[in-house]
C-alpha positions in Angstrom: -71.0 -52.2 -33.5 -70.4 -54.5 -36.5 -71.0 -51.6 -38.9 -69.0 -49.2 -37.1 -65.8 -52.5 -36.8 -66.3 -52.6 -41.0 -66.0 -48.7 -41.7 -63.1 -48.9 -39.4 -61.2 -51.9 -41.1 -61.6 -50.0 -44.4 -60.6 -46.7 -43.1 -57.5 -48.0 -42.2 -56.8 -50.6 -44.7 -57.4 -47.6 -47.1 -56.1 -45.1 -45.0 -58.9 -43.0 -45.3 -59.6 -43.3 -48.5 -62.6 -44.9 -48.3 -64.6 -43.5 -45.6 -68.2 -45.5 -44.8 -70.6 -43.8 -43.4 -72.9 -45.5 -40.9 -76.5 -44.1 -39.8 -78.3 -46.3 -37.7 -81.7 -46.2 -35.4 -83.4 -46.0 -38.6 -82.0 -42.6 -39.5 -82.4 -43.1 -43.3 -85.8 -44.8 -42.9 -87.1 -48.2 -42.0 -86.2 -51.1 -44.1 -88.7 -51.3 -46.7 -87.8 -47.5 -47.6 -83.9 -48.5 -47.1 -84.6 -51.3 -50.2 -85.9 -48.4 -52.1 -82.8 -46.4 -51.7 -80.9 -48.9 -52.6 -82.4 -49.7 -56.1 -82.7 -46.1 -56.6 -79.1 -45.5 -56.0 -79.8 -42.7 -53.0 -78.1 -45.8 -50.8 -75.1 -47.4 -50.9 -75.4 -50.0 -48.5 -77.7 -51.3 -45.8 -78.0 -54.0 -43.0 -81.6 -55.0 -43.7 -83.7 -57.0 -42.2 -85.0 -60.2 -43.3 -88.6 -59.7 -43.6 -88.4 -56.5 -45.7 -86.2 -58.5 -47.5 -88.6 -61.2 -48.5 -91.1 -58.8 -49.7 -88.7 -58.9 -53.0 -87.1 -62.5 -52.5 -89.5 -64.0 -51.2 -87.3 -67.2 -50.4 -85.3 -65.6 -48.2 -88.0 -65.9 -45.2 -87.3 -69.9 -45.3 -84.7 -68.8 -43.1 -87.0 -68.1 -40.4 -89.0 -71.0 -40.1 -89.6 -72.5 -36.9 -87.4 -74.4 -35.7 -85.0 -75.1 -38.1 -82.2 -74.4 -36.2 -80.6 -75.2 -33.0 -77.9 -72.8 -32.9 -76.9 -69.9 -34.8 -74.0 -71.3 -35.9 -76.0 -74.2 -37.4 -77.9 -71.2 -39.3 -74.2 -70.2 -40.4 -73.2 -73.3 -41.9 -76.6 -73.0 -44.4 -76.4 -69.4 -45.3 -72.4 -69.9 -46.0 -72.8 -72.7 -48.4 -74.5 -73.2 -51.7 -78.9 -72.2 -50.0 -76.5 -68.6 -49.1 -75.2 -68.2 -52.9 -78.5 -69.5 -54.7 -80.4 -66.3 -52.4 -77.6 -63.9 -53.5 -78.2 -65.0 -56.7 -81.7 -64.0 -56.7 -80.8 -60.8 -55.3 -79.6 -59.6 -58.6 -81.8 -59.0 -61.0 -83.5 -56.6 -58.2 -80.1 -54.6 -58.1 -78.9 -55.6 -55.3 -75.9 -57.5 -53.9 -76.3 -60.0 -50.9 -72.4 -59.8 -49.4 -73.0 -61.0 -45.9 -75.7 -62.5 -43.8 -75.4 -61.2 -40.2 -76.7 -62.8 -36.9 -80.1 -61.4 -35.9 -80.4 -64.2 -33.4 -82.1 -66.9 -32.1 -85.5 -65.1 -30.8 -87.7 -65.5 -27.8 -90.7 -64.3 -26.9 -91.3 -61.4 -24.2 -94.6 -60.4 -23.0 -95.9 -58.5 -20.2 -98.9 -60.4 -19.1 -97.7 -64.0 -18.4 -94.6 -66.4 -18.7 -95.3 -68.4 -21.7 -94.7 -72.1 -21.3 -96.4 -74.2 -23.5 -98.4 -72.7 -26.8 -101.7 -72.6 -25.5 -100.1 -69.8 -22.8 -99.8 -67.6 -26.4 -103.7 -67.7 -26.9 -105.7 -64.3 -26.9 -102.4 -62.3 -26.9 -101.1 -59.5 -29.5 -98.1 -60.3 -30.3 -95.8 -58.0 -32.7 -93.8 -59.6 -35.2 -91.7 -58.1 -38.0 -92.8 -58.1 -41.3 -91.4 -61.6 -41.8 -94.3 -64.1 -43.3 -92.5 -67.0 -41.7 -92.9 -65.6 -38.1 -96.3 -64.3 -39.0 -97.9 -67.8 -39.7 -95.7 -69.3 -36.9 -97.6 -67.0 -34.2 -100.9 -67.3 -36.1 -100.1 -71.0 -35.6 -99.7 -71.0 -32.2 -102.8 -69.4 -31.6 -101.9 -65.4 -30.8 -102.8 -62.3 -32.1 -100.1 -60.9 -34.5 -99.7 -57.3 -35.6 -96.9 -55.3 -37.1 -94.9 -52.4 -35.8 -91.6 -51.0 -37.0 -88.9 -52.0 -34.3 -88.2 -48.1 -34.1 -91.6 -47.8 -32.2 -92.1 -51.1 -30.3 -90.9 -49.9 -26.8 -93.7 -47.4 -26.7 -96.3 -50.0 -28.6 -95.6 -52.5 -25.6 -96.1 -49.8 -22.8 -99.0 -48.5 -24.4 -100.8 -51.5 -24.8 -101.0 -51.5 -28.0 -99.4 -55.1 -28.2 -98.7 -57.6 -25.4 -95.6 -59.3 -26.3 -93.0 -59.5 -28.9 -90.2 -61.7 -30.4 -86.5 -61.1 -30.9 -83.1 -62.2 -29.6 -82.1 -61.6 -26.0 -79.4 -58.9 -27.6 -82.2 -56.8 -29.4 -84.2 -57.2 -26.0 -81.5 -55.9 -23.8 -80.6 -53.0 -26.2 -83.8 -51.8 -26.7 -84.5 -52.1 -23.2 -88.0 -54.1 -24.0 -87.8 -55.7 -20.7 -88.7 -52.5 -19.0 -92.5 -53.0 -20.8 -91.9 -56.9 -20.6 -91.0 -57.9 -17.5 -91.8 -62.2 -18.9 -88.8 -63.7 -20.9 -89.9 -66.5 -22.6 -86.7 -68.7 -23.9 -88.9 -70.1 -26.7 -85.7 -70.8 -29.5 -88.3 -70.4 -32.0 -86.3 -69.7 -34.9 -83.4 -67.5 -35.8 -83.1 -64.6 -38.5 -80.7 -63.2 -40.8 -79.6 -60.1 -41.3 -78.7 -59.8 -45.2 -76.0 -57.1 -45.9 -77.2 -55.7 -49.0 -75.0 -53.5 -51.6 -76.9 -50.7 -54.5 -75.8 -52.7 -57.7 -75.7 -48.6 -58.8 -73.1 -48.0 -56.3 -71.2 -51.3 -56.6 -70.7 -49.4 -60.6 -69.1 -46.6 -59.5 -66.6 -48.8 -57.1 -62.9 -50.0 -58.9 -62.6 -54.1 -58.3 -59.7 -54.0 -56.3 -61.7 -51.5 -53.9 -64.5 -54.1 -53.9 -62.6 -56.8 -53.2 -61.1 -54.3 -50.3 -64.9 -54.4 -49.6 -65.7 -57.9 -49.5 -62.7 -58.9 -47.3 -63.7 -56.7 -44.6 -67.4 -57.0 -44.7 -66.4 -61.1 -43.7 -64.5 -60.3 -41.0 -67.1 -57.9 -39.3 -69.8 -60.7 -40.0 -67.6 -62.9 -38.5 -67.4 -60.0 -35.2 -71.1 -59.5 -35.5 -71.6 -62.8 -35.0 -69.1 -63.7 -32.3 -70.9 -60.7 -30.5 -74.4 -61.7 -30.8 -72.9 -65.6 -29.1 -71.1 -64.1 -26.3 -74.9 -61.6 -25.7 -76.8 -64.6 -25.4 -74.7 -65.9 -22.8 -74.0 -62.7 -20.6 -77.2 -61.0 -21.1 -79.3 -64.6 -19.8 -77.2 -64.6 -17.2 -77.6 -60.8 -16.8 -81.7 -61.1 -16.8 -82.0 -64.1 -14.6 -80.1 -61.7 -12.1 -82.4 -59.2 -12.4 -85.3 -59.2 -9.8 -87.7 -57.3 -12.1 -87.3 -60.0 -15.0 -88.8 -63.0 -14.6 -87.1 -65.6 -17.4 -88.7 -69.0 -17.9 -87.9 -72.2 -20.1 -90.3 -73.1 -22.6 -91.8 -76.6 -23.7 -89.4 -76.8 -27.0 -91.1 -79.6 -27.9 -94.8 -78.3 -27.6 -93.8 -75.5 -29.6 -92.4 -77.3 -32.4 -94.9 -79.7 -33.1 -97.7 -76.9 -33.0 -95.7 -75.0 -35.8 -95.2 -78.3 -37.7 -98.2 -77.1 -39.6 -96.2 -74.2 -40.7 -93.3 -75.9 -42.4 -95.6 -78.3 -43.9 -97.7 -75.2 -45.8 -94.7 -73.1 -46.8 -93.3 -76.3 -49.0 -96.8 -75.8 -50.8 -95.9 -72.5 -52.0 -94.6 -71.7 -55.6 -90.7 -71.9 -54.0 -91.6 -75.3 -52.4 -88.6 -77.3 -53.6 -86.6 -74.4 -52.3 -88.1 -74.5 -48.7 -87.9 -78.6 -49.3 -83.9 -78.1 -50.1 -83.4 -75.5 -47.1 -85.3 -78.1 -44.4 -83.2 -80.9 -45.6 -79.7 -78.5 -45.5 -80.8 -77.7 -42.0 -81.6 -81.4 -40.8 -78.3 -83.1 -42.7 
């Protein structure tokens, strides 16, 4: 919907000069391929995801560690400010050009053996995460199974067994319909993820600078309507699940959770971008 608000805003701004095209449901590949396209130059644009995105920055997956953030728009305030510019900054040299970071939510945990309450409920479960390192040592941490699937073919990996659970925000859950293969809602808060916006430095070449700063104008206010959408989901669609007789949604020990991920945060500020996952913690916590 965001996508589709930004080609509309420039359509009209423009009138019709400059027409964006949006494919989405992976038409033009997952993200890792999407990347590709970009620094190739066979893409113009892409709403990535922020796992992919750390397999070339890899300090962009601070973002997801647990528990950092209460809200989203705590999350907003960080990625807006000076941690948001330093990442874009590191996006360059790649090719690429970080113009917006989109809401991907604060995500939960959805499983369809058990309602999951404290960590030790997590134990000898498959859980699929994204290709995000962050989440990855957060479930390891907490004691479940973790294996990856592209989002594209979770619904089917949950009814087949393949996996028992998952994470994501109540909006990808709803949309995807994952509750119809998860019937347990767990309202775990565990951590919230980005959605980088990123640009083909190749196509930003070909682009005149009062078109890009056409560009940039409305790619803020449809991350500003991206994330007023994803707010407003998390209240309606709780509301809408708790109604539902064939959802069951639960609460979950916040505090249980976060001190058996503390480990987590603790072994990402040994890694060679440390002091950057020391400056993000302390951004989040001033």
């Amino acid at each position: 919907m965001a996508a589709d608000h930004f080609a509309e805003l420039l359509r009209n701004r423009t009138n019709g000069r400059i027409e964006v095209r949006v494919a989405g449901a992976a038409q033009l590949g997952d993200d890792v391929a999407m990347l590709t396209g970009l620094r190739t130059g066979t893409l113009d644009m892409s709403v990535n995801s922020q796992g992919p995105a750390s397999s070339l920055v890899p300090e962009i997956a601070a973002l997801g560690l647990p528990f950092l953030f209460a809200t989203s728009p705590a999350a907003y305030r960080l990625v807006d400010g000076p941690i948001g510019q330093e990442l874009a900054r590191r996006f360059e040299p790649l090719g690429l050009l970080l113009i917006g970071y989109w809401d991907n939510g604060i995500r939960h945990v959805t499983n369809s053996r058990r309602p999951i309450r404290v960590p030790d409920d997590l134990r000898g479960l498959k859980i699929r995460t994204p290709a995000d390192p962050a989440t990855i040592d957060t479930f390891q941490a907490l004691g479940a199974a973790t294996q990856q699937i592209a989002f594209s073919e979770l619904y089917v990996g949950l009814q087949q067994g393949v996996v028992d659970g998952q994470e994501n925000p109540l909006a990808n859950i709803h949309s995807s319909k994952l509750y119809e293969v998860n019937r347990f809602i767990s309202l775990t808060a565990h951590k919230w993820e980005c959605s980088p916006v990123l640009v083909s430095r190749i196509a930003r070449a070909r682009i005149p600078d009062g078109d890009w700063r056409l560009i940039l104008e409305a790619m803020k206010e449809a991350e500003l309507f991206n994330r007023r959408l994803m707010q407003e989901s998390d209240v309606a669609l709780l509301a809408e699940f708790r109604a539902n007789p064939s959802v069951a949604v639960n609460e979950a020990d916040q505090a249980a959770f976060r001190a058996a991920t503390a480990v987590v945060l603790d072994a990402w500020e040994k890694k060679p971008f440390g002091a950057f996952v020391r400056q993000v913690r302390n951004a989040a916590t001033a």
